[in-house]
Backbone as XML, in Angstrom:
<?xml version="1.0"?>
<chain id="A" units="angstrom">
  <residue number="1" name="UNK">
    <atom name="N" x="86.350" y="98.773" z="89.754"/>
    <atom name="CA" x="86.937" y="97.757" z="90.603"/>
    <atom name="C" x="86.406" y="97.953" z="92.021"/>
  </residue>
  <residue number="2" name="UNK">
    <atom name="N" x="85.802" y="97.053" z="92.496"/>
    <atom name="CA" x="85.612" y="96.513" z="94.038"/>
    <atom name="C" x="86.108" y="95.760" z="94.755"/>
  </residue>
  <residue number="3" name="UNK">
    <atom name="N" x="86.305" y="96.420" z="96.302"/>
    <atom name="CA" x="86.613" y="94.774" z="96.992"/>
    <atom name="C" x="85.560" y="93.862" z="97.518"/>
  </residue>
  <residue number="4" name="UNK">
    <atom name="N" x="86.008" y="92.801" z="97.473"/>
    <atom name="CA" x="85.053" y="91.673" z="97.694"/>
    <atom name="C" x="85.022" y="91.761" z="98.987"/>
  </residue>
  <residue number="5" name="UNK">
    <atom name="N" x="86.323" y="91.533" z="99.501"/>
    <atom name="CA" x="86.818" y="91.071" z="100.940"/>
    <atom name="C" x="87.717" y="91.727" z="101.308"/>
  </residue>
  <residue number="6" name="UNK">
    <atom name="N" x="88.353" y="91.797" z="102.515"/>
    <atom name="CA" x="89.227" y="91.917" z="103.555"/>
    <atom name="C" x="89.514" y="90.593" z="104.364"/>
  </residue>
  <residue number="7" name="UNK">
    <atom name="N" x="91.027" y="90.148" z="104.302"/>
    <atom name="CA" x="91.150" y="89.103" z="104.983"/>
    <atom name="C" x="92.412" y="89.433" z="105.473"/>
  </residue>
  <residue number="8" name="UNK">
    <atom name="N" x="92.633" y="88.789" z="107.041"/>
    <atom name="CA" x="93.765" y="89.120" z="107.445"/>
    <atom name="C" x="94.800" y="87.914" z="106.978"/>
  </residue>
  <residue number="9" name="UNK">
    <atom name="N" x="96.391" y="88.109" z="107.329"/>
    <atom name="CA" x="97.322" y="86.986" z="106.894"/>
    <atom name="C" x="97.809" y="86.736" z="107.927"/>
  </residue>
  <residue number="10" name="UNK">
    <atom name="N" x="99.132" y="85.561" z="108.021"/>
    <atom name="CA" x="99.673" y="85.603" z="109.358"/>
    <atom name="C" x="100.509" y="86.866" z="109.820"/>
  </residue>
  <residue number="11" name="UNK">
    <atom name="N" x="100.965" y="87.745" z="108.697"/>
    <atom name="CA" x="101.444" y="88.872" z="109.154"/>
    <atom name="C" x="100.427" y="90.220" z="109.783"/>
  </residue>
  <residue number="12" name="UNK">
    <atom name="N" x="100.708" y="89.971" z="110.899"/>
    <atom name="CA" x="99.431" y="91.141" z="111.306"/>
    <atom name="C" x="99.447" y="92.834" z="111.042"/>
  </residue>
  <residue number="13" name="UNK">
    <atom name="N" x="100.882" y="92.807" z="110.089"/>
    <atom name="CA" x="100.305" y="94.550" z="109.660"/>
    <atom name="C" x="100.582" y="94.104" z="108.175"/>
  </residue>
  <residue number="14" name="UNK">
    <atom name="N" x="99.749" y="93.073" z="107.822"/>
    <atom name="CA" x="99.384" y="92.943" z="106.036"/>
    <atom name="C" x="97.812" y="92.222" z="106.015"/>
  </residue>
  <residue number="15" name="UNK">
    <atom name="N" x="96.901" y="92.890" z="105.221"/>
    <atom name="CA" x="95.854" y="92.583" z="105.015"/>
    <atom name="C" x="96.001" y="91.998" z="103.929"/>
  </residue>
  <residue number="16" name="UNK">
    <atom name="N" x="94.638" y="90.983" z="103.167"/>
    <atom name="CA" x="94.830" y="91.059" z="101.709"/>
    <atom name="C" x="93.267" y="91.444" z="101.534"/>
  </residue>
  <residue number="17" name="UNK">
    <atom name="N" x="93.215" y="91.999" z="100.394"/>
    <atom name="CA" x="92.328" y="92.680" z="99.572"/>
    <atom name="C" x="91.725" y="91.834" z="98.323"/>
  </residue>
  <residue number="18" name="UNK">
    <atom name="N" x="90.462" y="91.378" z="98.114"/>
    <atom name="CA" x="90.551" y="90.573" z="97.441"/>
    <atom name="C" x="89.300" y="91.396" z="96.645"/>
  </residue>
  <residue number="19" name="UNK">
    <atom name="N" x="90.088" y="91.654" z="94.927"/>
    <atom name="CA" x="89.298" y="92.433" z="94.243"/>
    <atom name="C" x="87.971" y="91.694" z="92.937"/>
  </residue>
  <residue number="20" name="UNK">
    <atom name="N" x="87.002" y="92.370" z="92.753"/>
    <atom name="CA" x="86.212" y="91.910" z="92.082"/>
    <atom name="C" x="87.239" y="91.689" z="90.562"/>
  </residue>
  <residue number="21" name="UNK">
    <atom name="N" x="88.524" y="92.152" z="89.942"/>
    <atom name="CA" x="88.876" y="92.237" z="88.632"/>
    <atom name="C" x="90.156" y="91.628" z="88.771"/>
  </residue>
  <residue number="22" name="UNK">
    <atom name="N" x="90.535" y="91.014" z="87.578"/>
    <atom name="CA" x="92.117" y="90.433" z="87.768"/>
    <atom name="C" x="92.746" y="91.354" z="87.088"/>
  </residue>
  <residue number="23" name="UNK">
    <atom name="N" x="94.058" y="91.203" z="87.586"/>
    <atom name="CA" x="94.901" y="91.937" z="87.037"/>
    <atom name="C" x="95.327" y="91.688" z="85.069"/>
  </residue>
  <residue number="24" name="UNK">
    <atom name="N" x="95.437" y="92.757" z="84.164"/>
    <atom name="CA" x="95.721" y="91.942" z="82.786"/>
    <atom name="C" x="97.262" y="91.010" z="82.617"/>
  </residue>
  <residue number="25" name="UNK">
    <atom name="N" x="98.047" y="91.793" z="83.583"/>
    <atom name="CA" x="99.307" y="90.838" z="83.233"/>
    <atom name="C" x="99.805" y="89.569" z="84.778"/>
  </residue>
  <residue number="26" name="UNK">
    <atom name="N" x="99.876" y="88.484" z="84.264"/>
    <atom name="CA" x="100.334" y="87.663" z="85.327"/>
    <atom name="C" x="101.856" y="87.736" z="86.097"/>
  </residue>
  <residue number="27" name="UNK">
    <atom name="N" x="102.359" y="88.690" z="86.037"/>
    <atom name="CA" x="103.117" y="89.162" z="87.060"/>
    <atom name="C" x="102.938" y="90.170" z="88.055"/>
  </residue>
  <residue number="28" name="UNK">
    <atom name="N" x="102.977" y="89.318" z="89.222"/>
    <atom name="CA" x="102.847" y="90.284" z="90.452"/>
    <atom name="C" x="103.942" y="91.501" z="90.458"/>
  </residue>
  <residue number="29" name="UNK">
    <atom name="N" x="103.364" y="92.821" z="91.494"/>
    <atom name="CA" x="103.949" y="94.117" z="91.941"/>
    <atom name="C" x="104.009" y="94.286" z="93.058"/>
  </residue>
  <residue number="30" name="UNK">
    <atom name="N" x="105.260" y="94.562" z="93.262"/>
    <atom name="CA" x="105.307" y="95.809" z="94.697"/>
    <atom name="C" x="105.742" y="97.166" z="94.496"/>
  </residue>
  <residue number="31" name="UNK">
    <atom name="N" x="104.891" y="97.809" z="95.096"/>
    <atom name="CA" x="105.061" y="99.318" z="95.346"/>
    <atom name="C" x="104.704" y="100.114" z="96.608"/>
  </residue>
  <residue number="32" name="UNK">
    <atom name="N" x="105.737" y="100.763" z="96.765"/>
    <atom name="CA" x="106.145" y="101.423" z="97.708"/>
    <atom name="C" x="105.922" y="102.816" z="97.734"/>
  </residue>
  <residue number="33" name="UNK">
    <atom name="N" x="105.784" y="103.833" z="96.698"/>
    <atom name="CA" x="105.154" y="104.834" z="96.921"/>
    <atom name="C" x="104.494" y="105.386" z="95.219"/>
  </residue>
  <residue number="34" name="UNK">
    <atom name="N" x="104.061" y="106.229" z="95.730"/>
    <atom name="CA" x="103.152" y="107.024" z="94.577"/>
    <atom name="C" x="104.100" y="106.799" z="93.164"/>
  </residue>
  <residue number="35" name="UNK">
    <atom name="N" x="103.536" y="106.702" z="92.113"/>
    <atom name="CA" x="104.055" y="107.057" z="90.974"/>
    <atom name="C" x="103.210" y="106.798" z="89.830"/>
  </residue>
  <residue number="36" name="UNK">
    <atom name="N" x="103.734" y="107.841" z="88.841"/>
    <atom name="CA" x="103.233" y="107.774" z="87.326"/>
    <atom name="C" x="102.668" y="106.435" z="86.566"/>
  </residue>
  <residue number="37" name="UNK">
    <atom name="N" x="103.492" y="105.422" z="87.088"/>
    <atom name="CA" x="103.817" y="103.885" z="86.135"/>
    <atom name="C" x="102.918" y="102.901" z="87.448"/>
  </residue>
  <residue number="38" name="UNK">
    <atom name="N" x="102.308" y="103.788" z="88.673"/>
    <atom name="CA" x="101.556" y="102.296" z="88.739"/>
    <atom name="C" x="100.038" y="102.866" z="88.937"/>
  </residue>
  <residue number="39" name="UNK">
    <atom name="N" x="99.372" y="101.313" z="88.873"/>
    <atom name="CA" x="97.910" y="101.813" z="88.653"/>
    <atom name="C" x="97.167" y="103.187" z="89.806"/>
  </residue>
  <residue number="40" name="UNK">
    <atom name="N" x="96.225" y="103.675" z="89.190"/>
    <atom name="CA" x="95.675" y="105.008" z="89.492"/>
    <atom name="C" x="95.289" y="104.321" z="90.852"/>
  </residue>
  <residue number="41" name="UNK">
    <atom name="N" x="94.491" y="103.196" z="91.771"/>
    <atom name="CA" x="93.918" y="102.795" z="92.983"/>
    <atom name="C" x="95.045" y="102.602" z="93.948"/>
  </residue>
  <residue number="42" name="UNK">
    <atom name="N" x="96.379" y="101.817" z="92.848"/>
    <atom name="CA" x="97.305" y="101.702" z="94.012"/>
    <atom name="C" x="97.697" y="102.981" z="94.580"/>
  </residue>
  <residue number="43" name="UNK">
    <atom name="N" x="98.246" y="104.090" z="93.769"/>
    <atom name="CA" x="98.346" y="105.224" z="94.343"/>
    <atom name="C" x="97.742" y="105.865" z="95.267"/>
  </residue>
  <residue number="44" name="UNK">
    <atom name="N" x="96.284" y="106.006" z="95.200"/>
    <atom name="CA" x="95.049" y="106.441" z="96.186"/>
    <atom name="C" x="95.745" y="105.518" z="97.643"/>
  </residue>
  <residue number="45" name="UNK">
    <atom name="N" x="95.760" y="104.066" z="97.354"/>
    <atom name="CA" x="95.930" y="103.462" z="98.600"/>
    <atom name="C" x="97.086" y="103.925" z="99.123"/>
  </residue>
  <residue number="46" name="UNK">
    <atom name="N" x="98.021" y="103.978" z="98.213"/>
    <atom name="CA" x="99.651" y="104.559" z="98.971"/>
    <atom name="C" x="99.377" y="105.903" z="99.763"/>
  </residue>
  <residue number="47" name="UNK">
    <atom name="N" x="98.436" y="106.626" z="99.299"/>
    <atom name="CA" x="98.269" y="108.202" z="99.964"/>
    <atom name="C" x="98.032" y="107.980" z="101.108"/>
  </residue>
  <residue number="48" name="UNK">
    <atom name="N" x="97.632" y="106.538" z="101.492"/>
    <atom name="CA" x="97.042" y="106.717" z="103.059"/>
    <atom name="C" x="98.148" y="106.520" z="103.741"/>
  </residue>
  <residue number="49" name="UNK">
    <atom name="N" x="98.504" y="107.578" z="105.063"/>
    <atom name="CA" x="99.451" y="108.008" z="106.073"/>
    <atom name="C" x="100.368" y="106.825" z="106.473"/>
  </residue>
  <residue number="50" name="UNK">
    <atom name="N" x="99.001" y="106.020" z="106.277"/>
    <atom name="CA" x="99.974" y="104.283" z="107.600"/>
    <atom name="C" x="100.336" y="103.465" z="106.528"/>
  </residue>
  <residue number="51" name="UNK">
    <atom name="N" x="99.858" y="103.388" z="105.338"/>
    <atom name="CA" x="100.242" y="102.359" z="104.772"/>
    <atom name="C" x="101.824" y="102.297" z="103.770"/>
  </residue>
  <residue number="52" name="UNK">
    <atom name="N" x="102.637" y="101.333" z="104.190"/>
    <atom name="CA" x="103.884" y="100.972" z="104.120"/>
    <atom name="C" x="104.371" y="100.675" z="102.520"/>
  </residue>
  <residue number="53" name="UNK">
    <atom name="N" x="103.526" y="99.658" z="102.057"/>
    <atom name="CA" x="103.222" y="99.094" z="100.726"/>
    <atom name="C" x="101.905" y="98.431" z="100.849"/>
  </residue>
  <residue number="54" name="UNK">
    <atom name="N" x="102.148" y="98.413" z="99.154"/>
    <atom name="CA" x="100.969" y="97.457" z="98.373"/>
    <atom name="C" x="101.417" y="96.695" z="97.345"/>
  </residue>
  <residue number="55" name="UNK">
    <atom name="N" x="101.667" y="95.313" z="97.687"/>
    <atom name="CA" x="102.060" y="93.941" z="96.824"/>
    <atom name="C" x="100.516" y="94.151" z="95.809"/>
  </residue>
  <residue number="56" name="UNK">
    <atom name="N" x="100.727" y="93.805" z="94.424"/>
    <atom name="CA" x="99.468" y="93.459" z="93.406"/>
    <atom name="C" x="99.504" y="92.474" z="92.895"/>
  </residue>
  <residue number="57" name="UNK">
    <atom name="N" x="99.066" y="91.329" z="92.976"/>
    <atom name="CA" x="98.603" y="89.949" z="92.312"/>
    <atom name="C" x="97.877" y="89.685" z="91.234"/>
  </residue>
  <residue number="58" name="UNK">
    <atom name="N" x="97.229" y="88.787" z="91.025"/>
    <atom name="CA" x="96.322" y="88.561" z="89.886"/>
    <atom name="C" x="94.704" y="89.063" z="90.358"/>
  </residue>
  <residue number="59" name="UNK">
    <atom name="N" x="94.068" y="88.752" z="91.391"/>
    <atom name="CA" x="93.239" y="89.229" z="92.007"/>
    <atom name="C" x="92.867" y="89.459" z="93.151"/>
  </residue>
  <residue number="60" name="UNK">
    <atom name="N" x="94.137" y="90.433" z="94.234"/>
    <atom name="CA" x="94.308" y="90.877" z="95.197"/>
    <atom name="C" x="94.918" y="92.021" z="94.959"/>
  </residue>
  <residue number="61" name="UNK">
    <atom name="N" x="95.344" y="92.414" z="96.306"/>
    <atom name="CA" x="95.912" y="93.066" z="96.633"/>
    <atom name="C" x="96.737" y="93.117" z="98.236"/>
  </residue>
  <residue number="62" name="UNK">
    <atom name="N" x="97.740" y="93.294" z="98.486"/>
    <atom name="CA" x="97.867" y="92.768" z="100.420"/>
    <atom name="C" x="98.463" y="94.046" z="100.433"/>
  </residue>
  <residue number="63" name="UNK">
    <atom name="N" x="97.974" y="94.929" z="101.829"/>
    <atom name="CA" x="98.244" y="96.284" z="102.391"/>
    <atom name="C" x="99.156" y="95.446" z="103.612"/>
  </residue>
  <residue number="64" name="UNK">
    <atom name="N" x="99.917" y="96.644" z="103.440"/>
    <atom name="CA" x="101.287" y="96.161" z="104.312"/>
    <atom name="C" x="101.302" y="97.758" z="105.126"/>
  </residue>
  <residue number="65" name="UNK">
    <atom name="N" x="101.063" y="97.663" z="106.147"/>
    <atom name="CA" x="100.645" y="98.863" z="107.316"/>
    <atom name="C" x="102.023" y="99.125" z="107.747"/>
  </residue>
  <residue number="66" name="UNK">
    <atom name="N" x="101.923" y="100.461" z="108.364"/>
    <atom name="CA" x="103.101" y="100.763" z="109.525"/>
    <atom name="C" x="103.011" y="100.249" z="110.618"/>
  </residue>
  <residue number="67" name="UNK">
    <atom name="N" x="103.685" y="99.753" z="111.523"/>
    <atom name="CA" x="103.606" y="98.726" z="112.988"/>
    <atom name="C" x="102.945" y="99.489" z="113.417"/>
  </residue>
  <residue number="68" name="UNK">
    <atom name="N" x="103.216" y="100.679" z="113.975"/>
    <atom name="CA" x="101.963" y="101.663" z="115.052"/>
    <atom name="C" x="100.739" y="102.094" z="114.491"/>
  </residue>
  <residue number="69" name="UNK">
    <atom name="N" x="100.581" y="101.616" z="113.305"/>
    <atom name="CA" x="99.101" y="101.797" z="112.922"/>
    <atom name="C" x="97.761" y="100.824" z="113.083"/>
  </residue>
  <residue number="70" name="UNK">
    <atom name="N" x="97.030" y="101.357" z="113.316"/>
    <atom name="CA" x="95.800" y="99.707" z="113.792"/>
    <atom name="C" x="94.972" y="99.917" z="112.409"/>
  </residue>
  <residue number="71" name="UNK">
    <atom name="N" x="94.505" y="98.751" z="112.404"/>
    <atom name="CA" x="93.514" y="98.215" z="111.106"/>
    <atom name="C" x="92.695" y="99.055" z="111.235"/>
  </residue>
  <residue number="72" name="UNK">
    <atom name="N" x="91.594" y="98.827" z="112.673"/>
    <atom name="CA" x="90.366" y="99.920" z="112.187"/>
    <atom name="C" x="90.614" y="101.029" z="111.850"/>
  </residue>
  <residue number="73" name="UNK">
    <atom name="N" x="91.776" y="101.926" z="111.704"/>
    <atom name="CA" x="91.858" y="103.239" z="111.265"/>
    <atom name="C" x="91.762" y="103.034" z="109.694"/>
  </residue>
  <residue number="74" name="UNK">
    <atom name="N" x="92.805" y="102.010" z="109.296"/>
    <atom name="CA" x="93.467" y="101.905" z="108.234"/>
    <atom name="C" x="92.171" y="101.192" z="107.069"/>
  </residue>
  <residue number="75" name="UNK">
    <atom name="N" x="91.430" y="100.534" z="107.802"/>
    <atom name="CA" x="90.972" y="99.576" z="106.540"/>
    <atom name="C" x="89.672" y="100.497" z="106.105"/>
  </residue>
  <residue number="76" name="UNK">
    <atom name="N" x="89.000" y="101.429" z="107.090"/>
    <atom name="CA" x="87.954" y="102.096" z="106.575"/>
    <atom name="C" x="88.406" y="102.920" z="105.485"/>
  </residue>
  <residue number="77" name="UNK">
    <atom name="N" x="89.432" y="103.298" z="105.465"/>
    <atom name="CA" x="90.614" y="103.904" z="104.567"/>
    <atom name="C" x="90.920" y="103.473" z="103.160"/>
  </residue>
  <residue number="78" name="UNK">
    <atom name="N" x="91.280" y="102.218" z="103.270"/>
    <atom name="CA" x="91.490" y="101.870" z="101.937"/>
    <atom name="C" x="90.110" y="101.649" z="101.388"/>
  </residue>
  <residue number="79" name="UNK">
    <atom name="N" x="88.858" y="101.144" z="101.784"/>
    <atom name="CA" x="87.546" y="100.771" z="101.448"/>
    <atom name="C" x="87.301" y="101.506" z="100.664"/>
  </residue>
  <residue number="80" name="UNK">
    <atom name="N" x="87.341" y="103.705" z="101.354"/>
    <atom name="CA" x="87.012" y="104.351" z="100.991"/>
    <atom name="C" x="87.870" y="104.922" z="99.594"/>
  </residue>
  <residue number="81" name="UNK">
    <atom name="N" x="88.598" y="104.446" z="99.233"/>
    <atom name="CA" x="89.542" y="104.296" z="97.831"/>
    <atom name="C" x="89.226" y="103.828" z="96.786"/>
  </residue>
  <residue number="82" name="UNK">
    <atom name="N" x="88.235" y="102.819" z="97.355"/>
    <atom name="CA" x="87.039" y="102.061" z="95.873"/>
    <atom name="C" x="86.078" y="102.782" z="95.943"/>
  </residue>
  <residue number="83" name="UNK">
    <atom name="N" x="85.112" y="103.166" z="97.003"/>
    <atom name="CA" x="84.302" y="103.501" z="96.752"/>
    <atom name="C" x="84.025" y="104.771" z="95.696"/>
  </residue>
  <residue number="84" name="UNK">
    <atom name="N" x="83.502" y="104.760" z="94.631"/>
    <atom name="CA" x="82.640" y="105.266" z="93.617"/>
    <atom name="C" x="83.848" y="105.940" z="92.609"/>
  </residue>
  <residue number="85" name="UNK">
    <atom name="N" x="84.494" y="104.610" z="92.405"/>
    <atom name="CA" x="85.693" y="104.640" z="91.429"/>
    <atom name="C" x="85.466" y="104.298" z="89.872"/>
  </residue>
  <residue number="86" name="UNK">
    <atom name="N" x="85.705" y="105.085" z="88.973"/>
    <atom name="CA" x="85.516" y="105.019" z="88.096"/>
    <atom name="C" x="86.127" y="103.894" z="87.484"/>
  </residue>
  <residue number="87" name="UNK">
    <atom name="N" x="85.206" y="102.512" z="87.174"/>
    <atom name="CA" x="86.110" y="101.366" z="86.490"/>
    <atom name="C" x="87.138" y="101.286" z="85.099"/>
  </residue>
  <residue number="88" name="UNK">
    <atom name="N" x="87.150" y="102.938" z="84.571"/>
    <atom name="CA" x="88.095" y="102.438" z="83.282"/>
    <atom name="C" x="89.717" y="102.957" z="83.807"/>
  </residue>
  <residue number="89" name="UNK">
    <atom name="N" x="89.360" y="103.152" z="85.195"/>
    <atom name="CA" x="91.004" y="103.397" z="85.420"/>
    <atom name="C" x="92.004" y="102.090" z="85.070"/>
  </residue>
  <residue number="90" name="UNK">
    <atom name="N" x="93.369" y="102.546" z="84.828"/>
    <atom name="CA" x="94.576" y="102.297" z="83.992"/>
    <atom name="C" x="94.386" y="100.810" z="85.095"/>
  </residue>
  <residue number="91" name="UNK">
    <atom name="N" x="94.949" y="99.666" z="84.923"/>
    <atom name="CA" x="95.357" y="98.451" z="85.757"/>
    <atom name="C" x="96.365" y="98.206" z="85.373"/>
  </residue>
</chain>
């Protein structure tokens, strides 16, 4: 799985993430911290310090930051979460 994009929303500490793969089931997620039951990338992304949540869609994702955190810290961050990810992880 890759991201395509980074796009901002009108909420300025939520990005959305827009991934090369859809999700298999058509119900969206929110998660809020690490766990067993959600996918192996969301977790990686939750590890990062600033980030609040991660809503999962059909083929997104929107990072929901801590207010005192700025994007450029944060987004080189999640980038580096795909990069050289093994695609048969769990979705």
């Amino acid at each position: 799985m890759q991201i395509l994009r980074i796009e901002p929303t009108p909420n300025p500490n939520t990005m959305k993430v827009v991934l090369d793969e859809h999700k298999e089931e058509m119900k969206s997620s929110t998660h809020t911290e690490v766990s067993d039951e959600n996918p192996e990338f969301i977790n990686r992304v939750l590890e990062i310090e600033e980030v609040k949540s991660v809503f999962y869609a059909l083929d997104f994702i929107s990072v929901d930051k801590q207010p005192a955190a700025e994007w450029e810290v944060v987004i080189p961050k999640i980038e580096a979460t795909f990069e050289g990810q093994d695609d048969t992880k769990k979705n």
